[in-house]
C-alpha positions in Angstrom: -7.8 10.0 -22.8 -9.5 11.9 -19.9 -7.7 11.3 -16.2 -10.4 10.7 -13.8 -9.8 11.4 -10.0 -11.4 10.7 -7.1 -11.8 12.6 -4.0 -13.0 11.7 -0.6 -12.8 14.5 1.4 -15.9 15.5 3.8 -15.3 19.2 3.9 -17.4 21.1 1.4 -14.5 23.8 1.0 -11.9 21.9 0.7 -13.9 19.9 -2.1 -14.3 22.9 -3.8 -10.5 24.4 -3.7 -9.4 21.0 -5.3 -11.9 20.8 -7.7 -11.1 24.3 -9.1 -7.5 23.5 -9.5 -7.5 19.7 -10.6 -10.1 21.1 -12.8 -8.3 24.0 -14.4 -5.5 21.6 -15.5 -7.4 19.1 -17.2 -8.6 16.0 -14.9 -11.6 14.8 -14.5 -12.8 14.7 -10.8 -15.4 12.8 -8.4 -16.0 13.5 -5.2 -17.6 11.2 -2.5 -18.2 12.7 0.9 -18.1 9.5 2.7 -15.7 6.0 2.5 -18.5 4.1 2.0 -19.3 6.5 -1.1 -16.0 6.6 -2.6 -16.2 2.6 -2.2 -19.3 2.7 -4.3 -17.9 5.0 -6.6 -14.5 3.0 -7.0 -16.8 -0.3 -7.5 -18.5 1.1 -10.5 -15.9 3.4 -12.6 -12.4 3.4 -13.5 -9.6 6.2 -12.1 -6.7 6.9 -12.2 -5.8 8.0 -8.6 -7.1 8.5 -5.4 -7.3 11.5 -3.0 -8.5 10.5 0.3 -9.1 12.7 3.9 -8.5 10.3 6.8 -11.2 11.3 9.4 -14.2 10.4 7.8 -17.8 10.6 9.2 -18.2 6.2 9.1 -15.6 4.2 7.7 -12.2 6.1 8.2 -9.7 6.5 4.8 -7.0 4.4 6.6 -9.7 1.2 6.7 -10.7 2.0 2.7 -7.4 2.5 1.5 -6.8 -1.1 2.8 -9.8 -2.2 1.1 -9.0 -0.6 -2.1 -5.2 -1.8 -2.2 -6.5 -5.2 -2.7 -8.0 -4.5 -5.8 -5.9 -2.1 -7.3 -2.2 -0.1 -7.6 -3.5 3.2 -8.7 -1.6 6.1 -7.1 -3.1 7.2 -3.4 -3.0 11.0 -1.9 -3.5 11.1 1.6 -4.9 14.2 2.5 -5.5 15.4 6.3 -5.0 17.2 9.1 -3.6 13.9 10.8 0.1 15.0 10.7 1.9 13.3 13.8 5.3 10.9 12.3 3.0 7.8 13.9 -0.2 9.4 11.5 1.8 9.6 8.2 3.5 6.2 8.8 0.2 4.8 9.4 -1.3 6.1 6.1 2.3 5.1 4.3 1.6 1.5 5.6 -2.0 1.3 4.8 -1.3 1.6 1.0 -0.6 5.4 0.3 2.0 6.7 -2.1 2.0 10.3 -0.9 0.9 12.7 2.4 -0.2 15.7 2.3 -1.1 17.9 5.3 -4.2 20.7 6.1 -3.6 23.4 5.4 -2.0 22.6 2.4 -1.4 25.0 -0.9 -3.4 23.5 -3.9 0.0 24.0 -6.1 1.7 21.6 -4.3 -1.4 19.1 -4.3 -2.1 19.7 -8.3 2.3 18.8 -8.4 1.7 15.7 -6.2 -0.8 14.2 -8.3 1.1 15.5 -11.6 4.1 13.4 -10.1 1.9 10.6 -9.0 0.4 9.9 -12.6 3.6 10.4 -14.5 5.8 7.9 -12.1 2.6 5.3 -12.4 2.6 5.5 -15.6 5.8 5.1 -16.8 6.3 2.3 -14.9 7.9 -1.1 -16.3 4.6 -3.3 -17.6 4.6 -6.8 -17.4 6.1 -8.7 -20.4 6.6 -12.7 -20.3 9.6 -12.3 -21.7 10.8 -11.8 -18.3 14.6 -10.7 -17.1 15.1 -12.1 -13.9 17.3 -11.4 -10.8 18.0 -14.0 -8.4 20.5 -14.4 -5.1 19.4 -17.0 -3.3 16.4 -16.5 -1.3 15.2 -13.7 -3.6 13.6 -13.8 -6.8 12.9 -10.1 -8.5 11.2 -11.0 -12.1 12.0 -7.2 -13.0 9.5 -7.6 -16.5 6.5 -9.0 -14.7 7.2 -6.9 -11.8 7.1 -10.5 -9.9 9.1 -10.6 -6.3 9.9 -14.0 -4.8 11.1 -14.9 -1.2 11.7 -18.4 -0.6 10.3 -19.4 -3.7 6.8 -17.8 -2.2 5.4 -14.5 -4.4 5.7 -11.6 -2.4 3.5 -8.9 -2.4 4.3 -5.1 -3.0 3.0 -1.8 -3.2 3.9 0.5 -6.1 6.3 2.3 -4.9 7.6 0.0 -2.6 8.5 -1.9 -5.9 9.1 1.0 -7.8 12.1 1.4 -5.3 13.2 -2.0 -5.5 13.6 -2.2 -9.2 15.3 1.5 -8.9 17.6 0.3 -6.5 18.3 -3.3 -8.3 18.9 -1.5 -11.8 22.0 0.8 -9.9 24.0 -1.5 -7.6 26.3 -0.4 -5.3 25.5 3.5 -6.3 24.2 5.1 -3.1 21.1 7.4 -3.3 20.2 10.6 -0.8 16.4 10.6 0.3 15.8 13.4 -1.7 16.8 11.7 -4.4 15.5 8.7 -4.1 12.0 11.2 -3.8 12.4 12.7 -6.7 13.2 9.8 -8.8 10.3 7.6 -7.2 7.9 10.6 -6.2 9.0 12.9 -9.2 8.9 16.1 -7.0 12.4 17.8 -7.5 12.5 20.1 -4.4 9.4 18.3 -2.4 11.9 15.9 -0.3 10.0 13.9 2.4 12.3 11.8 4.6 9.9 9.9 6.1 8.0 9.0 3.0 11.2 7.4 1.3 12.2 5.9 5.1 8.6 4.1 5.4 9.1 2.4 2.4 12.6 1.7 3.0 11.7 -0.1 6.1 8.2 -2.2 4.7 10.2 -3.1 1.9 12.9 -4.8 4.2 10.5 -6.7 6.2 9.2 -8.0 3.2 12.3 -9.0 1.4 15.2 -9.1 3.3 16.0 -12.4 6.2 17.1 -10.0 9.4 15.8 -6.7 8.6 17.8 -5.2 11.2 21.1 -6.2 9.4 20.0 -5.7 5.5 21.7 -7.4 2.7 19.3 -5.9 -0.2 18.8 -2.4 0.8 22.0 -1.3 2.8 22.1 1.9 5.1 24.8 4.6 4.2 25.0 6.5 7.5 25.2 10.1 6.5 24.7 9.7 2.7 21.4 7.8 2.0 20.7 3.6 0.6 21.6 1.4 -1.8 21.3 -1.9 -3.1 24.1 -3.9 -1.8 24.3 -7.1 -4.1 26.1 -7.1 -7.7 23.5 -8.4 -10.0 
């Protein structure tokens, strides 16, 4: 089956360079030139990931990939010359899996989306026949890919769960950022600190009851996280 991609990228160069290359390797790509395009686009077809520019003549790529994170989990590609910490934890908090900065080598892009698909697809589905994980205030239905807090459902992005479940199926084993990257991200050598350490931190706010003093996902100082409760 053909893997559709869409682009939303206002730059009729760069729109070409990653059509060549997403091209040559197989996918299948549409590109919108606006938010409000790629909206329309989105609306009526199916894909399988997102690449998205943030400055956008109109509705900016931070607003749509809010929008769009409602609606669906597909794997999102930020890709901008936005590169400040504050710009890549904005687009990391908006809903993005990945960053990617201008000027960028297409390689790496074509990798980033090769890792993005594989990791989103071999993902655990849902199944009723659910295993679940439960210390007190937290619920983690690992089959249905369900988290509770306080009995209320909790919601996640991919790899924000992704990590959870990661985490949860190796207690007590402590991870480095790069390879929690790798493992999550899929890109062996592409380490991004503050990728892993964005997620790290919205997934704490979301699940744990003082953030600043984690039970769940513990701090190793000088070594990296784990998952601090036996199951």
């Amino acid at each position: 089956m053909e893997t559709t991609i869409l682009l939303i990228e206002d730059d009729p160069d760069i729109c070409e360079l990653v059509g060549i290359y997403l091209r040559k390797e197989g996918f299948r790509l549409d590109v919108a030139r606006t938010a409000e395009q790629g909206l329309s686009l989105f609306q009526r077809s199916t894909y399988d990931l997102l690449i998205s520019d943030i400055m956008l003549p109109g509705l900016d790529g931070l607003a749509l990939v809010q929008m769009l994170r409602s609606r669906s989990d597909i794997p999102i590609i930020f890709l901008t010359s936005k590169k400040s910490p504050q710009d890549i934890v904005a687009g990391l908090n908006m809903g993005g899996d990945d960053y990617v900065t201008k000027p960028f080598e297409p390689e790496v892009l074509v990798a980033r989306v090769q890792a993005g698909l594989r990791r989103y697809r071999s993902r655990p589905k849902a199944n009723d026949s659910a295993e679940v994980w439960q210390d007190g205030r937290l619920i983690i239905h690992k089959k249905r890919l369900e988290v509770l807090v306080d009995n209320q459902p909790v919601t996640l992005s991919a790899k924000e769960l992704q990590l959870l479940l990661y985490l949860l199926e190796h207690p007590r084993r402590v991870f480095s950022v790069g390879q929690l990257y790798e493992r999550i991200w899929g890109l062996n050598g592409m380490s991004d600190e503050r990728t892993v350490m964005v997620h790290i931190h919205n997934l704490r706010k979301k699940i744990e009851a003082d953030p600043a003093n984690p039970k769940y996902i513990v701090t190793i100082r000088g070594f990296g996280y784990k998952f601090g409760v036996e199951p």
